[in-house]
C-alpha positions as CSV (number, residue, x, y, z in Angstrom):
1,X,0.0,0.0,0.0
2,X,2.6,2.6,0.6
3,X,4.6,1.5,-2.3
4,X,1.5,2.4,-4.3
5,X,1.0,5.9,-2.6
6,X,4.5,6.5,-3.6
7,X,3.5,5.5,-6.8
8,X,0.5,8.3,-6.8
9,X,2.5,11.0,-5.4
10,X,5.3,10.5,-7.8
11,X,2.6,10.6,-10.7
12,X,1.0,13.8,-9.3
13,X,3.5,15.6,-9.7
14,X,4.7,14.6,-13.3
15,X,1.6,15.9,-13.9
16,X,1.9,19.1,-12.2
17,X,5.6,19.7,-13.7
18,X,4.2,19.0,-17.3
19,X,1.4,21.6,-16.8
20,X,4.3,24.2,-15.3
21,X,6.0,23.9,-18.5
22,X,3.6,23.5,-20.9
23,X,2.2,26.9,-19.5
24,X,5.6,28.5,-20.0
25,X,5.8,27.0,-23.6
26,X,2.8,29.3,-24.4
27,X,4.4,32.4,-23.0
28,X,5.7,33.4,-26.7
29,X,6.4,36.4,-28.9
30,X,2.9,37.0,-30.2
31,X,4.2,39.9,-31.3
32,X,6.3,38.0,-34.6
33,X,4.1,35.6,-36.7
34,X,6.0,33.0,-37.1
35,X,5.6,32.4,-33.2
36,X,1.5,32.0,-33.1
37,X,-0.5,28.9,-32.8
38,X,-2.1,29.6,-36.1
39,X,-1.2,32.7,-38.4
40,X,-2.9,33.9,-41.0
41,X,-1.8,34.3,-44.9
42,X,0.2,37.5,-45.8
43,X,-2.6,38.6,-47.8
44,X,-5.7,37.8,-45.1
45,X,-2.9,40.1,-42.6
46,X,-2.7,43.1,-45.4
47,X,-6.6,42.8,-45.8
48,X,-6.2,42.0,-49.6
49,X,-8.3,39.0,-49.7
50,X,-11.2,40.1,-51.2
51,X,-14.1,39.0,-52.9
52,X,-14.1,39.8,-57.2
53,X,-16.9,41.6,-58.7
54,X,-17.7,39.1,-61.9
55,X,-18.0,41.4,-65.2
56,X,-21.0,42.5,-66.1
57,X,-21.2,40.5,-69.2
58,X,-19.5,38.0,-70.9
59,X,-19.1,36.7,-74.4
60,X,-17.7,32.9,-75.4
61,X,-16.9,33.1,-79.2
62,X,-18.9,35.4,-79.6
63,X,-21.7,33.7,-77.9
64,X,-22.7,35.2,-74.6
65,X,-23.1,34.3,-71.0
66,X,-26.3,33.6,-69.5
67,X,-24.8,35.3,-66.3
68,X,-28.9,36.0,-65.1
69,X,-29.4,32.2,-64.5
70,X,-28.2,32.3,-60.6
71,X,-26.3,28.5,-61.5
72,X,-24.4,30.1,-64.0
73,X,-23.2,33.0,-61.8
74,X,-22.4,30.8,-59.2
75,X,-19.7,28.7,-60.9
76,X,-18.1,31.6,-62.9
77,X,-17.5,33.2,-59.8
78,X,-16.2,29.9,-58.3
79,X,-13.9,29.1,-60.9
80,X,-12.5,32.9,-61.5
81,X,-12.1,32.8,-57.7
82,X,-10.6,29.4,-57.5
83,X,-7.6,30.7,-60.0
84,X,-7.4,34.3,-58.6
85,X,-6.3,32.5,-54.9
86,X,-4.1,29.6,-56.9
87,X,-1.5,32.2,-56.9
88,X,1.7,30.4,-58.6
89,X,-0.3,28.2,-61.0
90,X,-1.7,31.3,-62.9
91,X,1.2,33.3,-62.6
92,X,3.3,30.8,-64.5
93,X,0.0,30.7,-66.7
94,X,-0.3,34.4,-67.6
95,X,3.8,34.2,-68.1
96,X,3.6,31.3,-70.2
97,X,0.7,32.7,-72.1
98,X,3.3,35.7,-73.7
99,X,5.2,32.9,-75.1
100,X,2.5,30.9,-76.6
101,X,-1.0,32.2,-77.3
102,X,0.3,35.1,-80.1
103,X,0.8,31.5,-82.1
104,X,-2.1,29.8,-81.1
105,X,-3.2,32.4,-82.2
106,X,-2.3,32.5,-86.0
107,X,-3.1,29.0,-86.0
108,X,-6.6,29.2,-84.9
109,X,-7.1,32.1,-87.1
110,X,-5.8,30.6,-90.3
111,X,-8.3,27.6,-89.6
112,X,-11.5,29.7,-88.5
113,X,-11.5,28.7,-85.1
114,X,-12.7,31.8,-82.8
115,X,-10.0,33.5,-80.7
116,X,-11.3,32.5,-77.6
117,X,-9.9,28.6,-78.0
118,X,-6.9,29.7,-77.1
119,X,-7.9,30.0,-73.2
120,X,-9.3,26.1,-73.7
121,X,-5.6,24.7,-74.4
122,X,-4.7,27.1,-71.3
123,X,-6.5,25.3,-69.1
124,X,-6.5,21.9,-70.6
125,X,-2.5,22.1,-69.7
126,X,-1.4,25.4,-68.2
127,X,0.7,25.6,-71.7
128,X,3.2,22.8,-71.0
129,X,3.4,19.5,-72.6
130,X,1.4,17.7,-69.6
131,X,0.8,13.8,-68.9
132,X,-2.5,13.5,-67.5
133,X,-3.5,10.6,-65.7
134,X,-5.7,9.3,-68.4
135,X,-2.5,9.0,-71.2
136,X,-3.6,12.5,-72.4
137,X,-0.8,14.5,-73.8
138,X,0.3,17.6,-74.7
139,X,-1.1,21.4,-74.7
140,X,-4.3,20.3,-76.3
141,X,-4.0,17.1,-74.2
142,X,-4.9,14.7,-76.8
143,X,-5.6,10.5,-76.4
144,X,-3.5,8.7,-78.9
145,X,-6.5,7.3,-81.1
146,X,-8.0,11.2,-80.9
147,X,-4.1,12.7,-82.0
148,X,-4.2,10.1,-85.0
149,X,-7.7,10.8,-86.1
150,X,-7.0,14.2,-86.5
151,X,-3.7,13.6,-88.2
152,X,-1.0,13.7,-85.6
153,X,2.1,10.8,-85.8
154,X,2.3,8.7,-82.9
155,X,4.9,6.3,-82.5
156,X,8.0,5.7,-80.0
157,X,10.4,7.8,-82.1
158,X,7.8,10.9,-82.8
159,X,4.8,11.8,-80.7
160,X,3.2,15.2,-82.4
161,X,0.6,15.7,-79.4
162,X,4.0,17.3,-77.5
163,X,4.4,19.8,-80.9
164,X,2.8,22.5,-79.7
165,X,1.9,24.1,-82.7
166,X,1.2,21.0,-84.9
167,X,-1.4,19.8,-82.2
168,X,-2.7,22.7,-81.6
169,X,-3.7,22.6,-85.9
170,X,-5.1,19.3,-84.8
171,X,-7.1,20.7,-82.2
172,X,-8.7,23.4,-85.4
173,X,-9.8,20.1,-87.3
174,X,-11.5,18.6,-83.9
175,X,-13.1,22.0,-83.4
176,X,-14.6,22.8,-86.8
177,X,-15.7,19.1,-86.8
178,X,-17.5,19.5,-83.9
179,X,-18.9,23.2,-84.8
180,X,-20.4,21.1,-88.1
181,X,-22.6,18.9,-86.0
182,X,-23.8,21.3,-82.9
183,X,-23.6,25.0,-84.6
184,X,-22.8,26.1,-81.0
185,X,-19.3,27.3,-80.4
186,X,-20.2,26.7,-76.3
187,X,-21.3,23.4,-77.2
188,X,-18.3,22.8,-79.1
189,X,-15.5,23.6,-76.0
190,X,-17.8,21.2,-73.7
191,X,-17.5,18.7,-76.3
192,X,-13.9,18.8,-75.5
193,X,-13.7,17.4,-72.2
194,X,-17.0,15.1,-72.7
195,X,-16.5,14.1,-76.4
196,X,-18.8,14.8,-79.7
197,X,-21.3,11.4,-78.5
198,X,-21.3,12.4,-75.0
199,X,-22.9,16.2,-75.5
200,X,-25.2,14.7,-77.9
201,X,-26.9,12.4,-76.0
202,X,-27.1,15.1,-73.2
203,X,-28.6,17.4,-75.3
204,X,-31.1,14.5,-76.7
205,X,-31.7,13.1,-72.9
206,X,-32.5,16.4,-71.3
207,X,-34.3,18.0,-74.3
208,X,-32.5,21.3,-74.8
209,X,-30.4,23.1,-76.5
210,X,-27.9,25.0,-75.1
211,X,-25.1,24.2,-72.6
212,X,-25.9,26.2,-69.8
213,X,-29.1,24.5,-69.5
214,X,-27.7,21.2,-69.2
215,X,-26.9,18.8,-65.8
216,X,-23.8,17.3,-66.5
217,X,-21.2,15.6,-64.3
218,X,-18.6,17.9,-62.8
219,X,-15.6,17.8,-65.1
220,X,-18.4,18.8,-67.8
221,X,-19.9,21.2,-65.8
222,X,-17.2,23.5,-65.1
223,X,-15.1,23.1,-68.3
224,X,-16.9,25.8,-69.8
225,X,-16.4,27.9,-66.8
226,X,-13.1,27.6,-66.2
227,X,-11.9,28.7,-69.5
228,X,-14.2,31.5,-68.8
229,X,-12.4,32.4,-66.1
230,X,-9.1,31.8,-67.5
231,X,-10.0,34.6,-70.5
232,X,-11.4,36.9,-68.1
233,X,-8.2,36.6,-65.5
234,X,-5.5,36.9,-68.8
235,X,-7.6,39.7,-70.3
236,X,-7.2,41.5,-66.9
237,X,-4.7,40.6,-64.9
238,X,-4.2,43.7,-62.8
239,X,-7.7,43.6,-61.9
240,X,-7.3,40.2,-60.2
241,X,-3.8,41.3,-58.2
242,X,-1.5,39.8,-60.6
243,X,1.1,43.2,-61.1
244,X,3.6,41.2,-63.6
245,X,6.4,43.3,-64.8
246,X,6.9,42.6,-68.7
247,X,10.9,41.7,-68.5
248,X,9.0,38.8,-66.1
249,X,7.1,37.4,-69.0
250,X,8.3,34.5,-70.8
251,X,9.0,36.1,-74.7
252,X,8.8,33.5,-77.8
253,X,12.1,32.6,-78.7
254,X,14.2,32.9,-82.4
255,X,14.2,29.6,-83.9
256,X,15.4,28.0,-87.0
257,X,13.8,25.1,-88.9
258,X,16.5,22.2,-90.2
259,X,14.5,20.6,-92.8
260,X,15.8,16.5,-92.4
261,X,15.3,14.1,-95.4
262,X,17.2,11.1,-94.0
263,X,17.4,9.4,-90.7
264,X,19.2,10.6,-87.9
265,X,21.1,7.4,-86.1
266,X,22.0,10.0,-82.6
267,X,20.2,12.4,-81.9
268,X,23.3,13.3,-79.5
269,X,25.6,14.0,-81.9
270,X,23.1,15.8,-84.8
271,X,22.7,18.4,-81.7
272,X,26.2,18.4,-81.5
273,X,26.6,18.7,-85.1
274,X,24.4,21.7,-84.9
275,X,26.0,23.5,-82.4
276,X,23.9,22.9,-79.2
277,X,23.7,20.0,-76.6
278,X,21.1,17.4,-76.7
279,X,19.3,18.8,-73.6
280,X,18.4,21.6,-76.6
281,X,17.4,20.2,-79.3
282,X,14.9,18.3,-76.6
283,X,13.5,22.1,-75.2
284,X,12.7,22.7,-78.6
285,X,11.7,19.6,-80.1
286,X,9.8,17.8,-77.4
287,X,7.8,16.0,-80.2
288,X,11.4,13.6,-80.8
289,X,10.5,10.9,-78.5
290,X,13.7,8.6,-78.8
291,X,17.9,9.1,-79.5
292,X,17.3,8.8,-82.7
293,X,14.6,9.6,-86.0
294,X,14.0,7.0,-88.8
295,X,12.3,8.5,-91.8
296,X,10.4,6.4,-94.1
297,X,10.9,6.8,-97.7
298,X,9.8,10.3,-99.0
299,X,9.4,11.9,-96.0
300,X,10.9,15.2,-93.9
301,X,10.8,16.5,-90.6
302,X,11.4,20.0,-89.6
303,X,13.7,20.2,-86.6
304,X,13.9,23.9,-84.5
305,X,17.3,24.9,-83.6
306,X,17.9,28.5,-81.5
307,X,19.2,31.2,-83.6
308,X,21.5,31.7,-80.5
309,X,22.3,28.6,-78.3
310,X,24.3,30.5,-76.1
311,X,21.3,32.4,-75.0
312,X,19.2,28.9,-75.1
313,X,21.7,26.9,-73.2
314,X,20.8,29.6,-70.0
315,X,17.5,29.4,-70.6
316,X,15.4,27.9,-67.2
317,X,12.1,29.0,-67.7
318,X,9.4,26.5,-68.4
């Protein structure tokens, strides 16, 4: 018995010295941030999280935004919100998109694909040549039977959905297709993500017309949106907080095209040949899937080289 009152004193005051030092433990600096239990983001402290004011109207291709129907408001505003707060992904997005979208541009243009497409390969990829889990590649993030339908090589020495202007010509023939059989450029960027068959037999199931009436499942249902959002945030950057200086913008480098009529045993030593370093000739070629190129009879590739590798060889930015 006394053994086990030593026992019970001893643990009393374990306890009593824990809650001694404990209670000193919380005596901090609340003064400094990084000393608090919980602190709050830089931009919650400097009262600059705020809610946007969505734009008063809104055009897709020249078709426009039902913005009255209270659905519709509500996830616009969720997905403009939901990339104004995803700070680093859209400002590598909005530096990426000086690089890229003045020749997606062209390329929708010359195929008479509205302007506004361009924002659907930004969000489909952010503008790099992107895996997705589902074996989708590239900037237009095309499936392999998709890419060859709409006349993209794919193969283990050349895969065209990583040339991001030859997929992106591929994309125009997938878009005009679609535009053909639902007259509806709106229809025609949901049919995108859910396919030509899918949209139709939504449209047919539900018995109406237009996109914005439609329940779809959730990838569907904010595609539409979110490209929305991502014209409306790149249109107007400084609006939505993101101050960019132009020297940070990625420009669109000088290339040269090498025109190749015969097969190319090491890729190694053609960049070699050429005056760069196989790391290179891979930056600006990401379509060469192999260390080497085997050309069938009659046919050429077009291979970009830097007009100054010095320049390329520093180069960092994605």
């Amino acid at each position: 018995m006394k053994q086990l009152s030593t026992l019970l004193a001893a643990f009393s005051l374990v306890i009593v010295l824990g809650y001694i030092l404990y209670s000193e433990g919380r005596k901090i600096d609340t003064t400094h941030p990084s000393n608090t239990m919980e602190t709050s983001t830089s931009s919650e402290s400097e009262g600059t999280t705020i809610s946007y004011d969505l734009p008063s109207d809104l055009y897709f291709a020249g078709e426009r935004v039902p913005l009255e129907i209270p659905d519709v408001k509500e996830r616009l505003d969720r997905e403009i919100h939901i990339n104004v707060y995803w700070h680093n992904n859209t400002i590598f997005m909005i530096k990426r998109a000086n690089r890229w979208l003045p020749q997606i541009e062209k390329i929708l243009a010359e195929n008479n694909i509205p302007d506004d497409f361009k924002y659907l390969a930004v969000i489909e990829s952010a503008l790099i040549n992107d895996v997705s889990y589902k074996s989708a590649v590239g900037f237009w993030q095309f499936l392999r039977p998709t890419a060859k339908e709409f006349g993209l090589e794919v193969n283990p020495e050349v895969d065209e959905r990583y040339h991001q202007l030859k997929s992106t010509a591929a994309a125009t023939r997938y878009l005009n297709k679609a535009y053909k059989k639902f007259g509806s450029w709106t229809t025609v960027a949901a049919s995108y993500d859910r396919g030509m068959a899918g949209m139709q037999r939504a449209l047919n199931n539900q018995k109406v017309e237009s996109y914005y009436d439609l329940l779809l499942n959730q990838e569907t249902s904010r595609y539409v949106f979110r490209i929305l959002a991502a014209k409306e945030i790149l249109s107007n950057p400084e609006k939505y907080g993101f101050n960019i200086p132009p020297e940070h913008l990625y420009e669109q480098e000088d290339l040269d095209e090498i025109e190749v009529q015969s097969s190319i045993p090491d890729l190694v030593v053609f960049a070699q040949e050429n005056g760069i370093n196989y790391k290179i000739l891979k930056r600006y070629n990401p379509w060469l899937r192999s260390k080497k190129l085997t050309l069938k009879r009659g046919s050429t590739y077009q291979i970009a080289i830097p007009r100054n590798p010095v320049e390329a060889a520093s180069i960092t930015a994605p």
